[in-house]
N, C-alpha and C positions, 0 to 999 in steps of 0.2 A: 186729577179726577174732576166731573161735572160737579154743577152746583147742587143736581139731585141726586148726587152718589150720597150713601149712607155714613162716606167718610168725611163729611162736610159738619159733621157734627162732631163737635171739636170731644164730645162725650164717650163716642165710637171713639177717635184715634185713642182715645188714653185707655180707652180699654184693650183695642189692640196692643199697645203698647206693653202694658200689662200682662197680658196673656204671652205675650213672643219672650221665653223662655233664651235666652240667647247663646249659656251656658251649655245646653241640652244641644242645639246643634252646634256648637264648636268642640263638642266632645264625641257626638253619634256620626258627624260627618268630614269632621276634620283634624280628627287623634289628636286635640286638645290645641293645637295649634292657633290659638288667637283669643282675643283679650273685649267681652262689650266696651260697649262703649256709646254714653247718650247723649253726646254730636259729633260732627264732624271732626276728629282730634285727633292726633296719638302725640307722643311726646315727642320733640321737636317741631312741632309746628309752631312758627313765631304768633305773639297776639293772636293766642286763644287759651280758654278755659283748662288748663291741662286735667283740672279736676274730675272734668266731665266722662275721663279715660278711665277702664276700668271699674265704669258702675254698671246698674243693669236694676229697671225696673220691675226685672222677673215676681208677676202675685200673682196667680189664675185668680185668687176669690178677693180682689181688689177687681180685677177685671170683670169678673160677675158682679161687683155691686155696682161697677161705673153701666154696663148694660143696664141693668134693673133701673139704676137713674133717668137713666136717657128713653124708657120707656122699654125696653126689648127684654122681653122672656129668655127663658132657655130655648132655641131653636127658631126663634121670632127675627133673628137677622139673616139675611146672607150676604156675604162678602168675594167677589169675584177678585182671584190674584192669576196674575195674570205674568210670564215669564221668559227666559230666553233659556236654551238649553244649544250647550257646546263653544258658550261665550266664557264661562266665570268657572271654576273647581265647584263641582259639584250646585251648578246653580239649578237645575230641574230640579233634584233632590231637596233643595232648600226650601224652595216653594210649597211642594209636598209636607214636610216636616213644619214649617208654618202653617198650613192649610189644620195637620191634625192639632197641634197647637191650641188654635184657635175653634178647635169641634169640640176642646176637651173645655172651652169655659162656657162655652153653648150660642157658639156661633156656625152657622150654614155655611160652607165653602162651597166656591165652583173653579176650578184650577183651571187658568189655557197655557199650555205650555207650547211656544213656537218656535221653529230656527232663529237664530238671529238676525239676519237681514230681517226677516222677516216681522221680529218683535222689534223690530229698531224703527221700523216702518210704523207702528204703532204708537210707542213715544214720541217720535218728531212728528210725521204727516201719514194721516190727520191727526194726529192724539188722540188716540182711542182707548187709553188705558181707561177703565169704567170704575172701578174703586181703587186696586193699588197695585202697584206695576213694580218689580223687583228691578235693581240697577246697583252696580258699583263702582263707585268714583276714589277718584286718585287724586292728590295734593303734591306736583312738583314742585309748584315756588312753594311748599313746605310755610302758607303763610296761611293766618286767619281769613284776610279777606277772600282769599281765593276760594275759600271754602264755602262762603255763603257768595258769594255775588251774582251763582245764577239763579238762585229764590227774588229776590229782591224784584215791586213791582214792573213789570215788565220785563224781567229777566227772563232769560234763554228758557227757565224750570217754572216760569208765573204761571203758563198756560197747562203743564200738564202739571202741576200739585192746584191751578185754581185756588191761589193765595197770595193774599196781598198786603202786608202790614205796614202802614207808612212810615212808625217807628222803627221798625226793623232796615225799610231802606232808607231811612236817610241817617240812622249809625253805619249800614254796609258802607254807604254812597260816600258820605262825609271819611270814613276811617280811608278813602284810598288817594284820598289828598291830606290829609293829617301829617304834620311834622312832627310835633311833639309825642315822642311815643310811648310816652305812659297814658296820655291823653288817647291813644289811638287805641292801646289796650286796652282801656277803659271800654270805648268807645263796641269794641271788638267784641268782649266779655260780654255786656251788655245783652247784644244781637245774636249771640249763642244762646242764651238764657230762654231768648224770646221763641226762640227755633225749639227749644227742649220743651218749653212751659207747653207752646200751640200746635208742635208737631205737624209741619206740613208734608214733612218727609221724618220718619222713623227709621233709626239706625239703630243698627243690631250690633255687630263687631267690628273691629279689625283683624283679617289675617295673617299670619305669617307666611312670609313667602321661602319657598325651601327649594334651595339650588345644589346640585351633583356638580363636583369641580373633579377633574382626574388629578391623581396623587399627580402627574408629570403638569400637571398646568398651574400656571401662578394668576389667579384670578378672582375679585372680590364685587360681589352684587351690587349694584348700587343705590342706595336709597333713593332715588325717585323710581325705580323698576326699570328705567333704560337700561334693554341688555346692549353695552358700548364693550364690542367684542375686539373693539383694537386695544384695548389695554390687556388683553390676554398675553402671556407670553410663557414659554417653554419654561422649567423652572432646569 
């Protein structure tokens, strides 16, 4: 987001925040199939917060009193989300379902919902996303670092979240040369905290991912989502 997007106002994200209900679509869009979650986490990821798995700051009327703080009425914001549809299960849909969400604690939406190429052209070049841009990310080294290190200033994600905490990167920075790994933990934990407290990116769930195997096939999904179809074999 720009430095004059309305989400630059660290008072706005937490009420967003607030308002996204996460529950309500893992159950309206995805037959219960997945767990909030407020950072980047689920369990088995090395050095990280595992606590952070399974919460969810779902309050509509915390959400209206952080608007009323930050100056906005009922219907005094508007918030532009902006999306990809035929990328992620049900990601149009989701956007939508946030958008009312966010009408119901009395904020303005304006939805763009684009192909993919298309929206991807807008996250990377030029960055056009103008308040908040939907996106889902994946954890194969299954490590903390890897989870924040494209926030971090000057990271791959500085330019379109428009955040930059230098406490924040120099725990990322420092935690990926770190030997001692309670120390690294530490270090790790930390830089989660600071990502949940300032929210430059708001996370909503994790999904479960659901695979059809024929009774005749012997074959098991693999936690990082590689579908590695040479291990299939006739049973």
């Amino acid at each position: 987001t720009g430095e004059d997007s309305v989400m630059s106002d660290p008072l706005v994200r937490e009420a967003v925040d607030y308002a996204i209900d996460e529950q309500i679509i893992i159950d309206s869009l995805f037959g219960g199939f997945g767990t909030p979650t407020l950072g980047r986490v689920t369990p088995g990821i090395n050095a990280a917060p595992v606590e952070l798995y399974g919460q969810s700051n779902a309050d509509p009327e915390r959400a209206r009193e952080l608007l009323a703080a930050a100056g906005n009425g009922p219907g005094e914001l508007t918030i532009k989300l902006q999306g990809p549809t035929g990328r992620y299960p049900q990601d149009a849909e989701m956007v939508e379902v946030i958008a009312v969400l966010l009408e119901e604690v009395g904020i303005n939406t304006e939805v763009e919902i684009l192909e993919w190429s298309a929206y991807l052209d807008q996250v990377w070049t030029p960055r056009e996303i103008v308040d908040m841009g939907f996106v889902a990310l994946a954890n194969s080294m299954f490590d903390g670092w890897n989870a924040q290190r494209q926030i971090v200033c000057e990271g791959s994600w500085s330019a379109s979240t428009n955040w930059c905490n230098e406490r924040f990167t120099e725990l990322v920075n420092g935690s990926a040369v770190e030997l001692d790994l309670d120390m690294r933990a530490e270090m790790l934990n930390e830089a989660y905290y600071i990502v949940a407290e300032e929210r430059p990116m708001i996370f909503m769930h994790q999904l479960q991912n659901l695979a059809g195997v024929a009774s005749n096939v012997s074959w098991t999904p693999r936690p990082d989502e590689l579908l590695w179809m040479f291990d299939a074999q006739p049973r």
